[in-house]
C-alpha positions in Angstrom: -139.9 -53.0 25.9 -140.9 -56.8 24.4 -142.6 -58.7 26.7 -141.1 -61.6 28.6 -141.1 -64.7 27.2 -144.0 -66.8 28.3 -143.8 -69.0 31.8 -144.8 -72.3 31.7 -146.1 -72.2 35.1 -149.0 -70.5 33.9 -149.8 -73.6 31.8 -149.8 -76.5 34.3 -152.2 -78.8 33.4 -155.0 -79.4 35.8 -153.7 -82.6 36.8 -150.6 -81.3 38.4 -149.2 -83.1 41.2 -149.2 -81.1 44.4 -147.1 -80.5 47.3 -149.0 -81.5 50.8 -149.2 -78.3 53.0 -149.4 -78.5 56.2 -150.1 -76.1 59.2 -146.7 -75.1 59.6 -146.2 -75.1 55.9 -149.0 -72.1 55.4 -147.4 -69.6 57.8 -144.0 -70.2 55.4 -145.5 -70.1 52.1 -147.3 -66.4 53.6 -144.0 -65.1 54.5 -142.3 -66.2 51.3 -145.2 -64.9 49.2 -144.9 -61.7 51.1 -140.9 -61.2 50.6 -142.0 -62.5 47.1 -144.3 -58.6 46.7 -142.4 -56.9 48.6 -144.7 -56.1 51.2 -142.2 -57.4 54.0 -139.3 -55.6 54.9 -137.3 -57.6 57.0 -133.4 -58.7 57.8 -131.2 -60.9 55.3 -131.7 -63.7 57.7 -135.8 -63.4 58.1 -135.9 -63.1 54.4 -134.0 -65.7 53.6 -136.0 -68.2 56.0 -138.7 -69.3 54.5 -137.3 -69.9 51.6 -134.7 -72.6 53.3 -135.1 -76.4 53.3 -135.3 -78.1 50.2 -131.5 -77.9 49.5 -130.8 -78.9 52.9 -132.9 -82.4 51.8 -131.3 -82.6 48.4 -127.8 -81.9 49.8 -127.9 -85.0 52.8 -127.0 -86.9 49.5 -124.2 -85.2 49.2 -122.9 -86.3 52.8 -124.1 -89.6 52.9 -122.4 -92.7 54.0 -121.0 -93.7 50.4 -118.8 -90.4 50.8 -117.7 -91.6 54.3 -116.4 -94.9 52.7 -114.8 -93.2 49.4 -113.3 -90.2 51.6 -112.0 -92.5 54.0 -109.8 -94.5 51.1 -108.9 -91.7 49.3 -107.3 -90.0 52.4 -105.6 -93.0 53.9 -103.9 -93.9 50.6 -103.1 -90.5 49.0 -103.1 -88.4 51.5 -104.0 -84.7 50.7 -104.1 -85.5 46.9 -107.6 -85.7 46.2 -109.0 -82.5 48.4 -109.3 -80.9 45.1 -112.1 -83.4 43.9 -113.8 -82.9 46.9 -114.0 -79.1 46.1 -114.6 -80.2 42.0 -117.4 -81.6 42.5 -118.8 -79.6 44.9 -118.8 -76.9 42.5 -120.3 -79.1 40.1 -123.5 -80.2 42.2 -123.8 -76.8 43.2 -124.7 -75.9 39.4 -126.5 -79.4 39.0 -128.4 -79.0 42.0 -129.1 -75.3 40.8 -130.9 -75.7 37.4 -132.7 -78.6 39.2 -134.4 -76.7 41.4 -134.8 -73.8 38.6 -136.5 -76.7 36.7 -139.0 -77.2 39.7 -139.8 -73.7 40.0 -140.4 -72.8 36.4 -142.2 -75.4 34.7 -144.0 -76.6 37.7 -143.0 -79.8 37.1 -140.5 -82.4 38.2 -137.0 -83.8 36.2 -139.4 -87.5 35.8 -142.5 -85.8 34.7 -140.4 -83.6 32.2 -139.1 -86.4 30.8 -142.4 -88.7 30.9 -144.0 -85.6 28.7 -141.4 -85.2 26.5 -140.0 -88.7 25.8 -141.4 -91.6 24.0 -143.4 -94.5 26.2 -140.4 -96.7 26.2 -137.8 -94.3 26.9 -139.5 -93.1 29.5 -140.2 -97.1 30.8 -136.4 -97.5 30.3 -135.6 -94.6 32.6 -137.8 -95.4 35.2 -136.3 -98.7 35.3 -132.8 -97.2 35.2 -133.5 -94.6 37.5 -134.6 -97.1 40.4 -131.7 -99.1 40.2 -130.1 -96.0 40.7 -132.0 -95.2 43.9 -131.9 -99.1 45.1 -127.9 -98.8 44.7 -128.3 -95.4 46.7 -130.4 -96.6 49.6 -127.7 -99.7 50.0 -125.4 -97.4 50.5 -127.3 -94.8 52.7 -128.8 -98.0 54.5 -125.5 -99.5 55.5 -124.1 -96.7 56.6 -127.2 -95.5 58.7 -126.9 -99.3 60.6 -123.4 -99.4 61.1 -123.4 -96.3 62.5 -125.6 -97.3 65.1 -123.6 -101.0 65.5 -120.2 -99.0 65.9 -121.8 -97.0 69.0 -123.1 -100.7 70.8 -120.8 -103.3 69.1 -120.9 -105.3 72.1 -124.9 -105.0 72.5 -125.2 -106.5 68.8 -122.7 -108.8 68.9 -124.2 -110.7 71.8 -128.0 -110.4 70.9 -126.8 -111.6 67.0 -124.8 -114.5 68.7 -127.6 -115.3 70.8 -130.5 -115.7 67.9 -128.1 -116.6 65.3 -128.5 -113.6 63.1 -125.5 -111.2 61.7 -124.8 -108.9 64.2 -125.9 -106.4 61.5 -128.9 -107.3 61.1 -130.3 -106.2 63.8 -129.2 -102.2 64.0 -130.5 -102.1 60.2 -133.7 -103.5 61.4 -133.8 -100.5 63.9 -133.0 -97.7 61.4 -135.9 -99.3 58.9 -138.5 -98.5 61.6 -137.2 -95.4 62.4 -136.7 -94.3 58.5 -140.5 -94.9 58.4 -141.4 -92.9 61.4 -139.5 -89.7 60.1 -141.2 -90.0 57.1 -144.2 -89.8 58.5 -143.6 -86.4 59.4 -144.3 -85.8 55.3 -147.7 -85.7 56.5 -147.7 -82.8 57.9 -146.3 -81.1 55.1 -142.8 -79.7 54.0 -141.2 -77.4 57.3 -141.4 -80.0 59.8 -139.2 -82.8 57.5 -137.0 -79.9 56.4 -136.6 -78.8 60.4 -135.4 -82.4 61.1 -133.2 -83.0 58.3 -131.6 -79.8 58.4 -130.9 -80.4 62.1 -129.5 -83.2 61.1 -127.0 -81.7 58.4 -126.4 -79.6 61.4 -125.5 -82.5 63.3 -123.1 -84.1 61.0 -121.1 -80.6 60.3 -120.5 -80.4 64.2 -119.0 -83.8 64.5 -116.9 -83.1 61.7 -115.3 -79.9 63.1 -115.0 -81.8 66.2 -113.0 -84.0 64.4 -111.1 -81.7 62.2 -109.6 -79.8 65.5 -108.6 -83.2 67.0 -106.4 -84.3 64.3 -104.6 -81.4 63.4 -104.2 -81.6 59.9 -101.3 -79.6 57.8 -103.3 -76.6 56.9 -100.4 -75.5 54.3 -100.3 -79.0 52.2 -104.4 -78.9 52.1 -104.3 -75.7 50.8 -101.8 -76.8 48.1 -103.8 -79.8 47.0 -107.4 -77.5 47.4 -106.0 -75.3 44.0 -103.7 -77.3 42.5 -104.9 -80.4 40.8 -103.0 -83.8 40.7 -102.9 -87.5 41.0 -100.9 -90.4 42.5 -101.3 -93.2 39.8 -104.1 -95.0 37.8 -105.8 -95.9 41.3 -106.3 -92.4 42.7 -108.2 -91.5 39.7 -110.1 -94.7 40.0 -111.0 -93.2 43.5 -111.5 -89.6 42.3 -114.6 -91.2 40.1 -115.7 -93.0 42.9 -115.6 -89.3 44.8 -117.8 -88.0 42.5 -120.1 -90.7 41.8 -120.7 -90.2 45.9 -121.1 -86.3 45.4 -123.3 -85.7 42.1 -126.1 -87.9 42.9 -128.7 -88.8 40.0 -131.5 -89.2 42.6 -130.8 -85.8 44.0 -131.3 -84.3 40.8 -134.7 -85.6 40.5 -135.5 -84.9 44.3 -134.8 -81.3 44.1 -136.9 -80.8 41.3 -139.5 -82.1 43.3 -139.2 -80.7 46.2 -139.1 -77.0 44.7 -142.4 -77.6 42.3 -145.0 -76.5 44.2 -143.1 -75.3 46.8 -144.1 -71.7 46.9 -146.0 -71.0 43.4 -146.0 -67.9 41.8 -146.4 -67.5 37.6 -145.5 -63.4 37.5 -141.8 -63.0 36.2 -140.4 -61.0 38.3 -141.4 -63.0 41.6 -139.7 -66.1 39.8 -136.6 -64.6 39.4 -136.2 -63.3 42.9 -137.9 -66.7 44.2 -134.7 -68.5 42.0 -132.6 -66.2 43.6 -133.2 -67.4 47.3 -133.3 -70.5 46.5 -129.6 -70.3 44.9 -128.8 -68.7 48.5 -130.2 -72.2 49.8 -128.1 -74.0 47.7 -124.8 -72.0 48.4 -125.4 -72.3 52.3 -126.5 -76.2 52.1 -123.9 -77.2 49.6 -120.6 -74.8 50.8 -121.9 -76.9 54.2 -121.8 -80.0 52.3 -118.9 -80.0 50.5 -116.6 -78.6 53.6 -117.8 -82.3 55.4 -116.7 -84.0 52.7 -113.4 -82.5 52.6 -113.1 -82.8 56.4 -113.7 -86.4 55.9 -110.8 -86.8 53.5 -108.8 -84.2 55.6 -109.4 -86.8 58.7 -108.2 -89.8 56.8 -105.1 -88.2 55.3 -104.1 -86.2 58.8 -104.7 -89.6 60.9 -104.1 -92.7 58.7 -101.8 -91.7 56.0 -99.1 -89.8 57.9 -99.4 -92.6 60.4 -98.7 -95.1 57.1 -102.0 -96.7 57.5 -102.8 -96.5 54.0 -104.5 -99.6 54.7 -107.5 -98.3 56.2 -109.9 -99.6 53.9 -113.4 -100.0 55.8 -115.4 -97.4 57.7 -115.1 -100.3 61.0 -111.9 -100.3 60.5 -111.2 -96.5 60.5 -113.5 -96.3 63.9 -111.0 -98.8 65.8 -108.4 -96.5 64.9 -109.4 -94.0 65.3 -109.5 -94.8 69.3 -105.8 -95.5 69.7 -104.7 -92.8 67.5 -106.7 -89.6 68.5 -108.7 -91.2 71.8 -112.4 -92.2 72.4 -114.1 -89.1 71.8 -112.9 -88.9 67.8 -114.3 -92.6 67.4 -117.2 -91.9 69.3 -117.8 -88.3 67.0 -117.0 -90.4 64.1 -119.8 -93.2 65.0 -122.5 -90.4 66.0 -122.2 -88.8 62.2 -121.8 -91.5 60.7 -124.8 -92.5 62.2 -127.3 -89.7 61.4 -126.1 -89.2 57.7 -127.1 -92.8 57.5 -130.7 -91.8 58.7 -131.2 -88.6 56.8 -129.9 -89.7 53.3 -132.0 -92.9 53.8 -135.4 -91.1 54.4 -134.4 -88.9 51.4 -133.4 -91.7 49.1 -136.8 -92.8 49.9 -138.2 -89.7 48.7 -136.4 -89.3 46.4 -137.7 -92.5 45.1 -141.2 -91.8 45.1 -140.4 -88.8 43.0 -139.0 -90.8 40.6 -141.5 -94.0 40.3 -144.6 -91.1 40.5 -143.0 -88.6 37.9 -142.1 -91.7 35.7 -145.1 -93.6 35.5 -147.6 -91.8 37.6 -148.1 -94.3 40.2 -147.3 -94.2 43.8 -147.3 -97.1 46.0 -147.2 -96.8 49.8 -144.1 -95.2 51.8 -143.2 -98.4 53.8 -143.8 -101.0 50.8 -140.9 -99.0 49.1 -139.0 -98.8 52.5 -139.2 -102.2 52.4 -138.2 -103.0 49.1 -135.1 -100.7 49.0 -133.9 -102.3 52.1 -133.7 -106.0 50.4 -130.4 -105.0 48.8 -129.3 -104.4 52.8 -130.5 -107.1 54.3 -128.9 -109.5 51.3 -125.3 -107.7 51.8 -125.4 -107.8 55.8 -126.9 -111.8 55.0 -124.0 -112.8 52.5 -121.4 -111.1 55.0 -120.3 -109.3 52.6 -118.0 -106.2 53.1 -119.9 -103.2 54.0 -117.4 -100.7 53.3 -116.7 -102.3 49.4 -120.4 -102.9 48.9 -120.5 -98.8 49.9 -117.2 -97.8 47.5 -119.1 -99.9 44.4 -122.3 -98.6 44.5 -120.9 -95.0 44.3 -119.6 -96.4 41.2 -122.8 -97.3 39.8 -124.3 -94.3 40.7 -121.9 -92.6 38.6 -123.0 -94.4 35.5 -126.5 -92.7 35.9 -125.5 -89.6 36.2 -125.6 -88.7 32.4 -129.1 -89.9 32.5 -129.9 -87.7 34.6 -127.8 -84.5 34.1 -128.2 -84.4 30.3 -132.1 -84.0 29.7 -131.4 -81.0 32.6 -129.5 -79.4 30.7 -131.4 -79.5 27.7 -134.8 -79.1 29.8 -133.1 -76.2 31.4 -131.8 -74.7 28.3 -134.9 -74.5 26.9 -136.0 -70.6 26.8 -139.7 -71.8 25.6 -140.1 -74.3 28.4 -137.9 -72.4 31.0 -139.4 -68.9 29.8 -137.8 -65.9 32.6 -135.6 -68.3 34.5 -134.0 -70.3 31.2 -130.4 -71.4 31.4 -127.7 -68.0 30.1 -125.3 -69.2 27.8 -122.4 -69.2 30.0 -124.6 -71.9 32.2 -125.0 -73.7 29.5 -121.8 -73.8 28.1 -120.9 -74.7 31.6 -123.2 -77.3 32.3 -122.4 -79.4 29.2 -118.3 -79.0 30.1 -119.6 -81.2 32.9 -121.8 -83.5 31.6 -119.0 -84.5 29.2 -116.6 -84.9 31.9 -118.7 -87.1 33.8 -119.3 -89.2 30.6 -115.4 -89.2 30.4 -114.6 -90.1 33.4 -117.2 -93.2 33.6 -115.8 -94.4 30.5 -112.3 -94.7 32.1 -113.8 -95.9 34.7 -115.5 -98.9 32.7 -112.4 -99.2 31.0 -110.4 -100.1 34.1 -112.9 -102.3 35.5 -113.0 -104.4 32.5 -109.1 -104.4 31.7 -107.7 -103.0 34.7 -108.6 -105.0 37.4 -111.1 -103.7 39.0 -112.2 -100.0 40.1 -110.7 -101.0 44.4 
């Protein structure tokens, strides 16, 4: 029998970035190596541990406050129309987020430094550039949501301490969840586990408060199933919004962070121990994303159950959908609705942060300090909350850039991934392939219509 085809691994160059491991990291990367040789024999669920956490991290993108705001208006104006996206595009990051990670694992390196190597200096200058916009446009978003949360849970509190300094009420809560972004990622410092523990709890958080909410409005299980297999739209708007749903559930930064965070991970460069390492990792990316995309669609499902067949197609801002959601369904749902809005706010910030660092040291191999870029990717925040402008529109919008740098990012994957010399044991099969550039061109498509009616239309909300 031929040999395999060569790993790249094998042939990382000496100047590698590494992954910081930490005490509790060593114990996990011994178990995985272990399960790795087969010299563990152990249940499904002790075997799968150590190899959980980094799509739990990339996947808090996937739930962050951007889909709160473009879930919300979906569901109060069309109902159970758009569930079907939700599910769509779920599907879709799953297979993203998958040859991302594969990337990671294979070659060692990260989506940035893959493209540093293999572009020209001013391509790769031009994507950096591109790709922190990108990340600045996420953080608004994550940043927003992560402060309003905490505002909608003391309204009164803020409102009085704004009026009695002279500051937006705003303000002050984003203030709050800057310092405690920076003292979560702190915990980076002592390697991988304990910043996967927290953000995993929090996922965990954010699914409970959702299937909280979920049994309190009693939606029509029959119509959602309907609209879950059968595609359709409700006019030139709802496919406006059905872009905006997957700008907020394919995120470009994500691609780049779960490359990242799989690269040195748990190393290995014999064949068969990368295949069966890629295979618990897809099992991460099933749990964390089926996880993932069922919030989402219980975020639309609460909209359409409470606000549409109410005829409050109206709602159009995640304040206003907490003040309803009080008269409609009673405290506890508003409350629920505040305290998940709240830590998806927190965890996709600190990610987007990472994320970020990813991106600036894969790019151009520099890395500044952790709360210098805090800082700087809250600016966008602060100017929003300062200008009074909308929150919830400022949330909808960047979604929509986000989806413009998504073929930035999800083309050179492909490619990268496709590449059997590059990729060696774990490259791309055809069918992936084949697969992964069907939605790559639909993403292209649908930004294009999207441009189209932004220009000519009237604007994408």
């Amino acid at each position: 029998m031929a040999d395999p085809p060569p790993n790249s691994a094998i042939d990382q160059p000496s100047d590698q970035p590494k992954t910081r491991h930490g005490p509790a990291d060593k114990g996990t990367v011994s178990a995985a190596q272990e399960i790795l040789e087969g010299r563990e024999e152990k249940n499904i669920i002790k075997r799968l541990l150590p190899f959980m956490g980094p799509a739990f991290i990339a996947a808090v993108a996937y739930i962050d406050p951007g889909n709160y705001a473009t879930n919300i208006q979906s569901g109060a104006k069309f109902g159970y129309t758009l569930v079907w996206v939700v599910f769509a595009s779920n599907f879709m990051a799953m297979l993203i987020q998958s040859m991302s990670a594969k990337l990671g694992i294979a070659t060692g390196k990260n989506l940035a430094e893959m493209m540093r190597d293999r572009y020209p200096p001013w391509a790769t200058v031009v994507m950096w550039i591109m790709m922190e916009l990108v990340a600045m446009a996420t953080d608004l978003a994550e940043f927003l949501g992560a402060a309003l949360g905490v505002y909608l849970l003391f309204p009164g509190l803020f409102a009085t301490i704004g009026a009695a300094i002279g500051l937006p009420e705003l303000l002050i809560p984003a203030v709050l969840m800057g310092f405690l972004t920076l003292v979560v990622l702190l915990l980076e410092h002592g390697g991988f586990r304990p910043l996967e523990a927290l953000i995993t709890g929090l996922v965990g958080v954010i699914a409970v408060c959702y299937l909280i909410e979920t049994i309190i409005d009693k939606p029509d299980w029959g119509a959602i199933a309907y609209h879950t297999v059968v595609p359709t739209f409700a006019g030139p708007e709802s496919i406006l919004l059905a872009t905006g749903i997957l700008g907020a559930t394919v995120m470009p930064h994500a691609i780049f962070l779960h490359s990242g965070l799989t690269q040195g991970r748990i190393v290995t460069r014999e064949p068969q121990q990368l295949r069966r390492l890629f295979k618990f990792e897809v099992a991460d990316i099933l749990i964390a994303m089926t996880i993932a995309g069922l919030v989402n669609a219980a975020m639309l499902i609460m909209a359409a159950s409470t606000f549409y067949t109410h005829g409050l197609s109206n709602i159009a801002s995640i304040e206003e959908a907490y003040r309803t959601l009080e008269p409609l369904l009673g405290g506890a749902a508003s409350l629920i609705f505040a305290i998940s809005l709240l830590a998806s706010g927190h965890s996709s910030s600190t990610v987007g942060t990472m994320a970020g660092q990813i991106i600036m040291q894969g790019f151009i191999h520099r890395k500044i300090p952790m709360w210098i870029r805090r800082l700087m990717t809250m600016l966008p925040s602060f100017i929003v909350i300062g200008l009074h402008l909308d929150p919830t529109n400022t949330l909808v919008l960047s979604q929509v850039v986000l989806s413009f740098g998504l073929p930035f990012a999800i083309i050179p994957l492909v490619v990268f991934s496709s590449d059997r010399k590059l990729m060696g044991v774990l490259v791309n099969r055809k069918i992936t392939t084949i697969v992964a550039w069907v939605v790559a061109a639909l993403i292209v498509a649908l930004n294009v219509f999207l441009l189209y009616e932004t220009i000519w239309g009237g604007g994408p909300i």
